[in-house]
C-alpha positions as CSV (number, residue, x, y, z in Angstrom):
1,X,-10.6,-9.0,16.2
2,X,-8.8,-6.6,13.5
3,X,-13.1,-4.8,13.2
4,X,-12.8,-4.7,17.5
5,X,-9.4,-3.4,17.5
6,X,-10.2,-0.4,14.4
7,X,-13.3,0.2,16.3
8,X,-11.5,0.7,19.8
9,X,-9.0,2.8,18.5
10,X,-11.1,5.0,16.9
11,X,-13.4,5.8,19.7
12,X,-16.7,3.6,18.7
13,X,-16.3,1.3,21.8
14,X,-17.9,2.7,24.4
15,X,-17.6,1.7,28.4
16,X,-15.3,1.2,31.5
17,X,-13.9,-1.3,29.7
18,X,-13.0,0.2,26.6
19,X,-11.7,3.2,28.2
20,X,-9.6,1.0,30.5
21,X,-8.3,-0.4,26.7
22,X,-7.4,2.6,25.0
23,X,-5.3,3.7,28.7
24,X,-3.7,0.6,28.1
25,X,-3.0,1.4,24.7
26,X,-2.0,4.5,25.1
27,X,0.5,3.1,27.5
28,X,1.8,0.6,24.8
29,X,2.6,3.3,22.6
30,X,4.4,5.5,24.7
31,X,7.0,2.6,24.8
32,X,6.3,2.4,21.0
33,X,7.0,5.6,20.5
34,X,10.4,5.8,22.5
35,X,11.8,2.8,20.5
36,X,11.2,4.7,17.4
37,X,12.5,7.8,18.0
38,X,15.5,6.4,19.7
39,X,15.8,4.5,16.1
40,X,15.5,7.1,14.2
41,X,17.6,9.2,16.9
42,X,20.7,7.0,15.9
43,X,20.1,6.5,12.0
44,X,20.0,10.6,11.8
45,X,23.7,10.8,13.9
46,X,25.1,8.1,12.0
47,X,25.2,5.6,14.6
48,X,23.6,3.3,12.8
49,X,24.9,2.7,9.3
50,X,23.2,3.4,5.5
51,X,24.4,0.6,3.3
52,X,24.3,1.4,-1.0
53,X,24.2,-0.7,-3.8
54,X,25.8,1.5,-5.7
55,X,22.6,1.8,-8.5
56,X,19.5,4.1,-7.8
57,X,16.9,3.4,-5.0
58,X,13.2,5.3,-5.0
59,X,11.3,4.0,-1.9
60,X,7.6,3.9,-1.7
61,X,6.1,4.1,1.9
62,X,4.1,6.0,4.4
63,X,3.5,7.0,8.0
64,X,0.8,4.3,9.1
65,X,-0.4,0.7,9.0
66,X,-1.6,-0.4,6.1
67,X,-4.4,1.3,3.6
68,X,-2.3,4.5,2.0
69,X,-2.5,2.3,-1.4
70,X,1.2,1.5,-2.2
71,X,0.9,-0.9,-4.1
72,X,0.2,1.0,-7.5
73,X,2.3,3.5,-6.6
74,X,5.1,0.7,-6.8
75,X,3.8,-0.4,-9.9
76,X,3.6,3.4,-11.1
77,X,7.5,3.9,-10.2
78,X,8.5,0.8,-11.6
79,X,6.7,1.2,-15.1
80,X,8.4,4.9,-15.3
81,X,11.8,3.3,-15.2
82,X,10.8,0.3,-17.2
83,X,9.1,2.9,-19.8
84,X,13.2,4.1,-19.9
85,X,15.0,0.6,-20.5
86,X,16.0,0.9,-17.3
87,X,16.2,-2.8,-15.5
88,X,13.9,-2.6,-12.3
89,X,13.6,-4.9,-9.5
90,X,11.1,-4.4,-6.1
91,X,12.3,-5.7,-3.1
92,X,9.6,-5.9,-0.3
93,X,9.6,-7.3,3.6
94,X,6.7,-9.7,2.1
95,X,4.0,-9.5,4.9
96,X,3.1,-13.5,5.1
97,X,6.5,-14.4,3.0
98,X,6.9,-17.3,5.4
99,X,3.6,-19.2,3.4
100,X,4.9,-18.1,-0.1
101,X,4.2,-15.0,-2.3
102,X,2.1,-12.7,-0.5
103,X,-0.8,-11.1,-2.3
104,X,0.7,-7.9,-3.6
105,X,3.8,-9.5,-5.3
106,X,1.3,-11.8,-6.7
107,X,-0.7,-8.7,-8.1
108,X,2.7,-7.1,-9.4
109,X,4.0,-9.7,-11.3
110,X,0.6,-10.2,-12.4
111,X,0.5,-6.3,-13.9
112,X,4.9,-6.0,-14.0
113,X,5.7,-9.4,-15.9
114,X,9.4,-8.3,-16.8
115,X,10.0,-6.8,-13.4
116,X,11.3,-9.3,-10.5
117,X,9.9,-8.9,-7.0
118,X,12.4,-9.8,-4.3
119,X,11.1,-10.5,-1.3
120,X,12.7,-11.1,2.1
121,X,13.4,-9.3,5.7
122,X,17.3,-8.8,4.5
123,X,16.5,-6.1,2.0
124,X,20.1,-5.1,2.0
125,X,20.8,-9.0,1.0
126,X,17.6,-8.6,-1.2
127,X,19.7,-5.8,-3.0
128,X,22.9,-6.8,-3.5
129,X,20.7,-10.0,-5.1
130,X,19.6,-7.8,-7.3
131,X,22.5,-6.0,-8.2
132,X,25.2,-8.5,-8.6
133,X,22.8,-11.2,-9.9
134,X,20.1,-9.8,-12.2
135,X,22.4,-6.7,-12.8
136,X,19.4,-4.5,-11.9
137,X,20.1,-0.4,-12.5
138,X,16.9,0.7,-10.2
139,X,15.7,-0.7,-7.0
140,X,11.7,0.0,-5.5
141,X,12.1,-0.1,-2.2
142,X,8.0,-1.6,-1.1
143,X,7.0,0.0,2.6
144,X,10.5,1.3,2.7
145,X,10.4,4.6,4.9
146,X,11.1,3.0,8.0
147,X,13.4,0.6,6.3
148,X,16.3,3.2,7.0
149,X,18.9,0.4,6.9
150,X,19.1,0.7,2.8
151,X,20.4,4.3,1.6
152,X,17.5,5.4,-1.1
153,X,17.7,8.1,-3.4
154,X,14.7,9.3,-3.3
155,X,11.6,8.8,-0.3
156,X,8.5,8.7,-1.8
157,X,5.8,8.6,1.1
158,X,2.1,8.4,1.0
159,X,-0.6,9.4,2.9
160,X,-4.2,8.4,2.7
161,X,-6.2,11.5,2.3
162,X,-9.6,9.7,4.4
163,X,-7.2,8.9,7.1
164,X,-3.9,10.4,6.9
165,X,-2.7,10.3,10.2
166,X,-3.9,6.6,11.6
167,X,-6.6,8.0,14.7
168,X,-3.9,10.4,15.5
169,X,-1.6,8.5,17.5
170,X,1.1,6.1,17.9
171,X,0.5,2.3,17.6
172,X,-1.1,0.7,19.0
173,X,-3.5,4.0,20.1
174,X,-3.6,4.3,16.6
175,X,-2.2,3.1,13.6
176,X,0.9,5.3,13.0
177,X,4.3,3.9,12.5
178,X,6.3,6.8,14.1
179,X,5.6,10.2,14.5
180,X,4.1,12.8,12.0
181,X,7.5,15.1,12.2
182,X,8.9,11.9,10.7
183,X,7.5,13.9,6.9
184,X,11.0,16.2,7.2
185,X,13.1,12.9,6.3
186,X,10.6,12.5,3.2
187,X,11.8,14.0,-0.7
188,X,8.1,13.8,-1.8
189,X,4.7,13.3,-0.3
190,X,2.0,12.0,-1.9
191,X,-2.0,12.3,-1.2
192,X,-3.9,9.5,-2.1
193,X,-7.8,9.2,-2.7
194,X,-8.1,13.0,-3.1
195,X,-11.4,12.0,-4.7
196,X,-12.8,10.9,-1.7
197,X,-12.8,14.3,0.3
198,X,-13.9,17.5,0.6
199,X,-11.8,19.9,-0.8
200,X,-11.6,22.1,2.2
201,X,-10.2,18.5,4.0
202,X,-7.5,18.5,1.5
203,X,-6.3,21.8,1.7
204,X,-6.4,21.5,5.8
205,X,-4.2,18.4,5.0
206,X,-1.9,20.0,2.7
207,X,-1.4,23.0,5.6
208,X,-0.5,19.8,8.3
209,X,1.6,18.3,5.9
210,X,3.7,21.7,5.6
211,X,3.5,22.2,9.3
212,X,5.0,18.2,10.2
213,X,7.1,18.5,6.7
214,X,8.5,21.7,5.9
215,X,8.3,22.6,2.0
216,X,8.2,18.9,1.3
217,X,6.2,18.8,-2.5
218,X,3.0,17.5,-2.7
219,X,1.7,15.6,-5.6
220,X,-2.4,15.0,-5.1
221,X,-3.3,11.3,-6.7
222,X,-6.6,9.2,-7.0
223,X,-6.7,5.3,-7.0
224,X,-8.6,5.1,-10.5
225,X,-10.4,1.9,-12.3
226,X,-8.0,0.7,-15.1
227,X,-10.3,-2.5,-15.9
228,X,-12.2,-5.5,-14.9
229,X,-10.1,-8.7,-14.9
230,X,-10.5,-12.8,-14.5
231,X,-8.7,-15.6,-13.8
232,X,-9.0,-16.6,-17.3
233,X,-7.3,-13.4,-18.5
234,X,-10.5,-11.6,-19.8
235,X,-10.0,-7.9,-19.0
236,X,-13.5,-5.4,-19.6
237,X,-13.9,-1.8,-19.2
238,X,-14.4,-0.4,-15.6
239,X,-18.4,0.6,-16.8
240,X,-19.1,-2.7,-17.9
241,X,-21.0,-3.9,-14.9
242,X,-22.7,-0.4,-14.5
243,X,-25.9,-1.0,-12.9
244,X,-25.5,-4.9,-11.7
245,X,-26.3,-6.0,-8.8
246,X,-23.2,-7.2,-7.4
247,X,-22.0,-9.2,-4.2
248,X,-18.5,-7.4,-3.0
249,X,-16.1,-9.2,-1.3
250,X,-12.3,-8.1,-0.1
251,X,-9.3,-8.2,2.5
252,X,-7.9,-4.8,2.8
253,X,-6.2,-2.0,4.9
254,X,-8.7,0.3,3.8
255,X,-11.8,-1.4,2.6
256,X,-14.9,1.4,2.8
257,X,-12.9,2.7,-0.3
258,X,-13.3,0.5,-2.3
259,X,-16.8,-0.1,-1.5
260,X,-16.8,3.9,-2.7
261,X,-15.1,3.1,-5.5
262,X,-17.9,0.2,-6.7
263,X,-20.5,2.0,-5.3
264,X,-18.7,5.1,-7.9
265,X,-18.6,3.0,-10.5
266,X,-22.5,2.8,-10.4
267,X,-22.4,-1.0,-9.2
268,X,-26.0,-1.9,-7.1
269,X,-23.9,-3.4,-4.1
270,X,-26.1,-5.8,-2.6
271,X,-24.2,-8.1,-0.4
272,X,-21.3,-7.1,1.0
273,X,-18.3,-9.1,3.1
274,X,-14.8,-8.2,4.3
275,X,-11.9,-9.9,5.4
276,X,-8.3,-8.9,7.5
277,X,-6.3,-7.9,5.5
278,X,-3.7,-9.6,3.6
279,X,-6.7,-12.9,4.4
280,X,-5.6,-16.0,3.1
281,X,-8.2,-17.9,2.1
282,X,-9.2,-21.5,3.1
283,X,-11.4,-23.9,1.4
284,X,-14.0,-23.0,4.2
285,X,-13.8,-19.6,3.3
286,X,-14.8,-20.3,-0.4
287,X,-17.5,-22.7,0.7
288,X,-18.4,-19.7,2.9
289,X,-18.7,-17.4,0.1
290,X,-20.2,-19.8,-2.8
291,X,-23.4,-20.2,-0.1
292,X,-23.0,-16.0,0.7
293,X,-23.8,-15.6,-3.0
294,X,-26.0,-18.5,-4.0
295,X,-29.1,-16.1,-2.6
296,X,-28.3,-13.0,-5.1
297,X,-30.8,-12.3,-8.2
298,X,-30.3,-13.2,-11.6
299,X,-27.6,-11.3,-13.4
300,X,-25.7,-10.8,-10.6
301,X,-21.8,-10.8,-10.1
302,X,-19.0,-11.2,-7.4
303,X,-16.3,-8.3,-7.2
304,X,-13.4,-8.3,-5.7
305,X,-9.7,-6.6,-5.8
306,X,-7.0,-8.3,-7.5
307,X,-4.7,-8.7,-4.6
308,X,-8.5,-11.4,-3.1
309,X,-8.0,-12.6,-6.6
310,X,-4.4,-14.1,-7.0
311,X,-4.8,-15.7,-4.1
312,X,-8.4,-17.4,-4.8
313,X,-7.4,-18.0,-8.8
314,X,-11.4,-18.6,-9.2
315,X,-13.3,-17.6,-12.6
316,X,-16.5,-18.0,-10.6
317,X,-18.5,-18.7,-6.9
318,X,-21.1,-20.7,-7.5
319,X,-22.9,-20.4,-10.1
320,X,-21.9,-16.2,-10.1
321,X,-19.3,-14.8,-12.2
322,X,-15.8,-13.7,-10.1
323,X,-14.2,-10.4,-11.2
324,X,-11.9,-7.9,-9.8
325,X,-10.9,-4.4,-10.0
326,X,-7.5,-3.6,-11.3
327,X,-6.5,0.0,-9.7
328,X,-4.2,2.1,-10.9
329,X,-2.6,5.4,-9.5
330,X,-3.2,9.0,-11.2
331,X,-1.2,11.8,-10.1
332,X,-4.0,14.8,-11.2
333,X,-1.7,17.0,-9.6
334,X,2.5,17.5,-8.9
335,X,2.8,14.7,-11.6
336,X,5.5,16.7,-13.8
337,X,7.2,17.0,-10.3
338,X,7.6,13.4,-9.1
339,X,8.9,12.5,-12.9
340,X,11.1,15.1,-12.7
341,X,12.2,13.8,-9.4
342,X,12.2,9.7,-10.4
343,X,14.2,10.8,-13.7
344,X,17.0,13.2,-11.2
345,X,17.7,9.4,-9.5
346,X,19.4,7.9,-12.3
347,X,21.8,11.1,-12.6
348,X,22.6,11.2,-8.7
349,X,23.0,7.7,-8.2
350,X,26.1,7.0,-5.6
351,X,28.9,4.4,-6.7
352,X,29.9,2.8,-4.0
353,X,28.5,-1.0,-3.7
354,X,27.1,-2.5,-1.1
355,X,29.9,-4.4,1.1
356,X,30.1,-8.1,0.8
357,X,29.2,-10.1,4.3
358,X,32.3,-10.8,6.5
């Protein structure tokens, strides 16, 4: 359904029917569209209120559903303030909460061991949590840019350089949260995958990005291989498996990247399988996989990404060797800029504290 729905949207169903889809679509996210702005309408009059926990608050988010890669960029921001003594806690809206920790607090306590993840729709609650009970000094705000309710210091917001404006439109035409003017509210945009266009793509994107956001700074980043990792702890470098055929397996926003990534990484990808993302994974779905990869050669191994992994918590399929690819962001350009901007939060941090419930 999710493959149908990326396909319709971007054009590649053909048809009466499909056309009659998209109209329908488009209709959907004209009503979309007026909810936001309307939203946004009354948080930029005041009308709606900004609550403060009184310590610093750097959100991480971005313009469209899914794929933009925040989830090292949390990690990033976290481990700057961490790297400072300064005690950090994420809060996050935790997509799939209701069924326990969802795959990417998994992967950041997994990588962020001393930093708690907070995870609930009340992130004002989730703050003052924080605040009052694990006397945190910084906050991460996870997918926070339309979370407008929590006053934030800084507004970090990404955008995936492949596909940095979801099809173009509104959901559900396309996959973009609100509009693209919405970069003015932003402190700091960042481009991720640079790597993975053309160089005359991203400086066409850094001319839209001034157009929607003014002189909003722009830091370029890459989603780079930190290290192959297990179940059982093992981590190996990111060449190891250079030349391997390989089975690839993963649930993601975006996952053509990282078949790029392996394929980068000089990985023979032989088989290759994807899943919705944020896929929780049944019994039948290992069963599915153990007989996908039963038919591969000798010498072969399963990849993955670590958010698949902390969910499956399997060292092999079959008779195959599991493995996954920790990622990492790298800011190869504005990075003296966004530290200079993370560090300006613990100076300018507001007192007041967020008000108790009545």
């Amino acid at each position: 359904m999710e493959q149908y729905f990326h396909a319709l949207i971007r054009g590649e169903q053909r048809g009466l029917g499909a056309a009659v889809q998209r109209g329908g679509l488009r209709l959907a996210s004209a009503v979309y569209g007026l909810g936001v702005r309307l939203r946004n309408w009354a948080y930029d009059r005041g009308w709606c209120r900004c609550e403060s926990p009184g310590v610093a608050v750097v959100s991480v988010g971005n313009l469209t559903l899914g794929g933009t890669g925040k989830t090292p960029c949390v990690e990033l921001v976290a481990r700057f303030f961490r790297q400072r003594d300064c005690r950090v806690a994420i809060l996050s809206r935790g997509y799939g909460v209701d069924h326990g920790r969802n795959d990417e607090a998994l992967v950041l306590e997994e990588n962020l061991p001393d930093v708690p993840h907070l995870q609930g729709e009340d992130r004002v609650a989730l703050a003052r949590i924080a605040v009052e009970e694990l006397d945190s000094e910084v906050l991460v705000l996870d997918d926070g840019f339309q979370h407008r309710r929590l006053r934030r210091d800084l507004d970090l917001v990404l955008l995936d350089a492949t596909c940095p404006w979801g099809y173009g439109a509104l959901f559900p035409r396309g996959l973009l949260r609100e509009p693209r003017r919405s970069l003015h509210r932003a402190d700091m945009v960042l481009l991720t995958r640079c790597d993975q266009v053309a160089a005359e793509d991203l400086a066409k994107l850094h001319g839209e990005v001034r157009h929607h956001g003014g002189d909003v700074p722009v830091a370029e980043c890459i989603h780079q291989p930190a290290a192959w990792v297990n179940t059982a702890g093992d981590q190996l470098p990111p060449a190891e498996f250079r030349g391997r055929p390989t089975a690839a397996f993963c649930g993601l926003g975006n996952p053509a990247a990282f078949r790029r990534t392996l394929v980068e990484l000089g990985l023979e990808v032989v088989a290759w399988r994807t899943f919705p993302d944020h896929h929780g994974y049944t019994r039948a779905d290992v069963a599915a996989l153990e007989a996908w990869v039963r038919s591969l050669p000798r010498g072969s191994i399963v990849a993955t990404t670590q958010k698949d992994l902390v969910k499956l918590r399997l060292s092999r399929l079959a008779d195959k060797e599991l493995w996954a690819l920790r990622i990492e962001l790298a800011v190869r350009r504005g990075r003296e800029e966004l530290e200079r901007r993370l560090a300006a939060v613990l100076t300018d941090t507001e007192t007041p504290s967020v008000p108790s419930p009545t």
